[in-house]
C-alpha positions as CSV (number, residue, x, y, z in Angstrom):
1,X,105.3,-22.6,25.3
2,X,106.1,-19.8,28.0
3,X,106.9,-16.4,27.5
4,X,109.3,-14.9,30.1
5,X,109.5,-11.2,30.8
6,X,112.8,-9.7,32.4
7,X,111.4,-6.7,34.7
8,X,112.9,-4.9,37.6
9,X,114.1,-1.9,38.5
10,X,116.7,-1.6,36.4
11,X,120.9,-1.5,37.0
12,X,120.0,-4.9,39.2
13,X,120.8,-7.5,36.8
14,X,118.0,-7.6,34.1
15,X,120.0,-6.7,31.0
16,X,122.5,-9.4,32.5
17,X,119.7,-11.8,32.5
18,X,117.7,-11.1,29.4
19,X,121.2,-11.3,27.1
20,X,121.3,-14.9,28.9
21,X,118.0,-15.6,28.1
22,X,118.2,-14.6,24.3
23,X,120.6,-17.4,23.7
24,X,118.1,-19.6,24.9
25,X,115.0,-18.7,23.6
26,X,113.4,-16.5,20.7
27,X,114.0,-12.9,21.2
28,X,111.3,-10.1,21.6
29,X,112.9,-7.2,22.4
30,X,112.2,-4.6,24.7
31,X,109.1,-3.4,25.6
32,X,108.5,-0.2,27.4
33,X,105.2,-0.6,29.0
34,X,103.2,-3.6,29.5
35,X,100.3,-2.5,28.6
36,X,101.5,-2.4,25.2
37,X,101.1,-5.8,25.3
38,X,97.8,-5.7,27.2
39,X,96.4,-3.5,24.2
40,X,97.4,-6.1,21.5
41,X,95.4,-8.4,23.5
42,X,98.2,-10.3,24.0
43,X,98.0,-14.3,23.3
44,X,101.0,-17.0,23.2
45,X,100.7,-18.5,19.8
46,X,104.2,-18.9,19.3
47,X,105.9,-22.2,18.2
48,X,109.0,-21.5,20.8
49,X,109.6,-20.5,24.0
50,X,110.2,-16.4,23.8
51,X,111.8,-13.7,26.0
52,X,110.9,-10.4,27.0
53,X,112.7,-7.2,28.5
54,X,110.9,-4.4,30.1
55,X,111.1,-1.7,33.1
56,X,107.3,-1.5,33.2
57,X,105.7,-0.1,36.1
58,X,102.1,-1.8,34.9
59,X,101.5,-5.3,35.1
60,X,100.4,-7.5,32.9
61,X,97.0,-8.9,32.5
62,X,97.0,-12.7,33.4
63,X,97.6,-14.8,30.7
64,X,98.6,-18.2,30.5
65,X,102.1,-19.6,29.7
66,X,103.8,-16.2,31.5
67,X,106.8,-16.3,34.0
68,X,108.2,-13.4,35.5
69,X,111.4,-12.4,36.3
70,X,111.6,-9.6,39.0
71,X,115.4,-7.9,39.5
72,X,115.8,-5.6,42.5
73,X,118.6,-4.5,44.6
74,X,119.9,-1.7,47.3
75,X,117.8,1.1,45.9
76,X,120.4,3.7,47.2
77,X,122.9,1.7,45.3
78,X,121.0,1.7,42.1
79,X,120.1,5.0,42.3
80,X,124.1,5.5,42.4
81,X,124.6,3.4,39.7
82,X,122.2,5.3,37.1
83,X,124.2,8.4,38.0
84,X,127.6,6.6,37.3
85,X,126.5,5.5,33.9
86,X,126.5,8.1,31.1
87,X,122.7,7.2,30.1
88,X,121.3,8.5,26.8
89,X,118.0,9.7,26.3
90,X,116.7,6.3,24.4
91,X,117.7,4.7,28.3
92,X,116.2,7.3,30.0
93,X,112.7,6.7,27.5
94,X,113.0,2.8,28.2
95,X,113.0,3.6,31.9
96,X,110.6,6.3,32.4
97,X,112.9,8.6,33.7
98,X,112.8,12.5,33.8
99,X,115.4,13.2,31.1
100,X,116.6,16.1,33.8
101,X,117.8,13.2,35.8
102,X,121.2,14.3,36.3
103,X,119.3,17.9,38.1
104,X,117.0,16.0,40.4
105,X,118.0,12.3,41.0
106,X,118.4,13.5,44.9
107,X,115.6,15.8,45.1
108,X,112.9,13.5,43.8
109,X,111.8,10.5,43.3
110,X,112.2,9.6,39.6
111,X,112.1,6.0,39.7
112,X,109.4,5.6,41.7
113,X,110.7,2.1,43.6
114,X,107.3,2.4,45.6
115,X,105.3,1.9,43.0
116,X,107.2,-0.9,41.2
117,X,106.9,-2.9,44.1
118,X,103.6,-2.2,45.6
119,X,102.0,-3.3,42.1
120,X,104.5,-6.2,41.4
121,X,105.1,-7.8,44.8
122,X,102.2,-9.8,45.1
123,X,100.1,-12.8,43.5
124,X,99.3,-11.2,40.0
125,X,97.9,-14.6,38.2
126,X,101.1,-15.8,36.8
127,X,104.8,-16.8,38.3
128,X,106.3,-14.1,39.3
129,X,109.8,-14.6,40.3
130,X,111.8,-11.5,42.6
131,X,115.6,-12.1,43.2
132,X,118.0,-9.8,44.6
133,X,120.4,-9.0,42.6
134,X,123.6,-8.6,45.0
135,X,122.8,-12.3,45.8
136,X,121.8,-13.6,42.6
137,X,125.2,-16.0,42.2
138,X,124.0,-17.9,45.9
139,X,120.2,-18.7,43.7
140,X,121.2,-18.8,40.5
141,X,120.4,-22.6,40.2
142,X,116.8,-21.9,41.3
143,X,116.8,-18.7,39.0
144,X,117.7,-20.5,36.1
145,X,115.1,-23.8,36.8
146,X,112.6,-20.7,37.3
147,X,113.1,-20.1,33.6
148,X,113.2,-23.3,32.2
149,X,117.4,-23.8,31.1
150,X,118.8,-25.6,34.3
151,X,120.7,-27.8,32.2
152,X,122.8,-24.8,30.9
153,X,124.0,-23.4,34.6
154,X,127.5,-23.7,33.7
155,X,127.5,-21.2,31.0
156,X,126.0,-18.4,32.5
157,X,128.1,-15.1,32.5
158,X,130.4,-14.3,35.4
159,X,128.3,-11.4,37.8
160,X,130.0,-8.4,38.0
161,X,130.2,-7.6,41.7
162,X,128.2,-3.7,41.6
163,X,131.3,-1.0,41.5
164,X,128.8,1.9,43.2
165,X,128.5,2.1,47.2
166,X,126.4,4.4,48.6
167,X,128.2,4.1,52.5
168,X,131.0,5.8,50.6
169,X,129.8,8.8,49.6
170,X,130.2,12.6,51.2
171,X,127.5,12.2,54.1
172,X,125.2,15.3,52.3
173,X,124.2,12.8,49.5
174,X,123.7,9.8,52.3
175,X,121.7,12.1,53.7
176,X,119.7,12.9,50.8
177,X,119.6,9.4,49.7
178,X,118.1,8.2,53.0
179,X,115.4,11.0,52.9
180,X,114.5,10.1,49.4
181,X,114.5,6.8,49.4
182,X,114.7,5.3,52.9
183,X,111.4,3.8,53.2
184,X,111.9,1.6,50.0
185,X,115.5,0.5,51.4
186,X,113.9,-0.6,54.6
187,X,111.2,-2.3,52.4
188,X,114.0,-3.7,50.1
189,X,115.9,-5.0,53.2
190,X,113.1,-7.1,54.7
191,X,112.2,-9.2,51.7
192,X,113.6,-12.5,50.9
193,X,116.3,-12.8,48.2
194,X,114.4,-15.0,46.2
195,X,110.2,-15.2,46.5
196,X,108.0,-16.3,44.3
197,X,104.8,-15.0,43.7
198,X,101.6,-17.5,42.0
C-alpha cells in the first residue's frame, strides 16, 4: 500500500489534486508539518492505499510505500493569488503564514519559496513528483499514473485557468514583486514542468 502526500506551495493546484485523490483512496487529512508525522514514527500499516495534504516546509523521513506530489507555479502569481483570496486565520496556520499577511506580503518573504525548494527538490529517499501547475492539463496522464489511478483520467475535474496575473499590475508592485521574489521566479522558470525525484 502507498501513501501519497499532496505538498507544494500552495494556490498551485494541491487542494485541486488532493479532493481528486480522496475519491480514490482513504482520506487522512491535512497535516501541517511533516514532522508530525516523523514524531509518530510514522509506519504504513494500513490495509488501503491513503492520501495526505500538507504545505510542509520539512520533509519527510524516508519510509517505504511514500509518493510525493510536489505543486508549484509562477511564484509572483501565487503570491497574487493569496492576496486575492479572503484567507482566514485556520489557512494562514495551515500555511505558515504571518497572519499580518495582508501588511507585509510585498515587503517580506512570508512564504519562504527558497526554502520549499531547496529542501524538496532533490532525491529525498522516496518518489517525489514536482509538476507545474499552469501546465498540469499537458501531464496530467503522467500525473495521474504517478499516483496510481490512470484508469480514471477521464473524470478528473476541469482546471481552472489561474484568474491573477502579475504583468498586469500598477508597475510599483512588479517592482516589489520582482525584488522580493525574483530569484525564486528565475529558479521556478528553469525547472522542467514535470521531474521526478527517487
Amino acid at each position: 500500500m502507498t501513501a501519497y502526500i499532496v505538498n507544494g506551495i500552495g494556490r498551485c493546484g494541491t487542494t485541486l489534486m488532493y479532493h481528486y485523490l480522496m475519491k480514490k483512496y482513504k482520506n487522512n487529512g491535512f497535516i501541517k508539518d511533516l514532522n508530525e508525522l516523523n514524531k509518530l514514527n510514522f509506519k504504513l500499516n494500513f490495509n488501503s492505499n491513503v492520501v495526505y495534504k500538507t504545505h510542509s516546509l520539512n520533509v519527510l523521513v524516508p519510509k517505504p510505500n511514500v509518493k510525493v506530489l510536489f505543486m508549484f507555479g509562477n511564484i509572483y502569481n501565487t503570491v497574487l493569488s493569496y492576496k486575492k483570496r479572503a484567507w482566514s486565520k485556520n489557512a494562514m496556520k495551515h500555511l505558515s503564514v504571518e497572519e499580518n499577511f495582508n501588511k507585509n506580503y510585498l515587503e517580506t518573504d512570508i512564504f519562504e519559496f527558497n526554502r520549499y525548494f531547496k529542501t524538496w527538490y532533490k532525491s529525498l529517499g522516496y518518489p517525489v513528483m514536482f509538476v507545474r501547475y499552469e501546465t498540469l492539463q499537458n501531464n496530467l496522464k503522467e500525473v495521474l499514473q504517478f499516483c496510481g489511478v490512470t484508469n480514471r483520467i477521464d473524470d478528473f475535474p476541469k482546471i481552472i485557468k489561474r484568474q491573477t496575473d502579475w504583468t498586469q499590475q500598477p508597475v510599483p508592485v512588479q517592482k516589489k514583486l520582482i525584488k522580493l521574489y525574483g530569484k525564486d521566479q528565475e529558479f521556478v522558470d528553469k525547472i522542467p514542468d514535470i521531474k521526478i525525484f527517487i
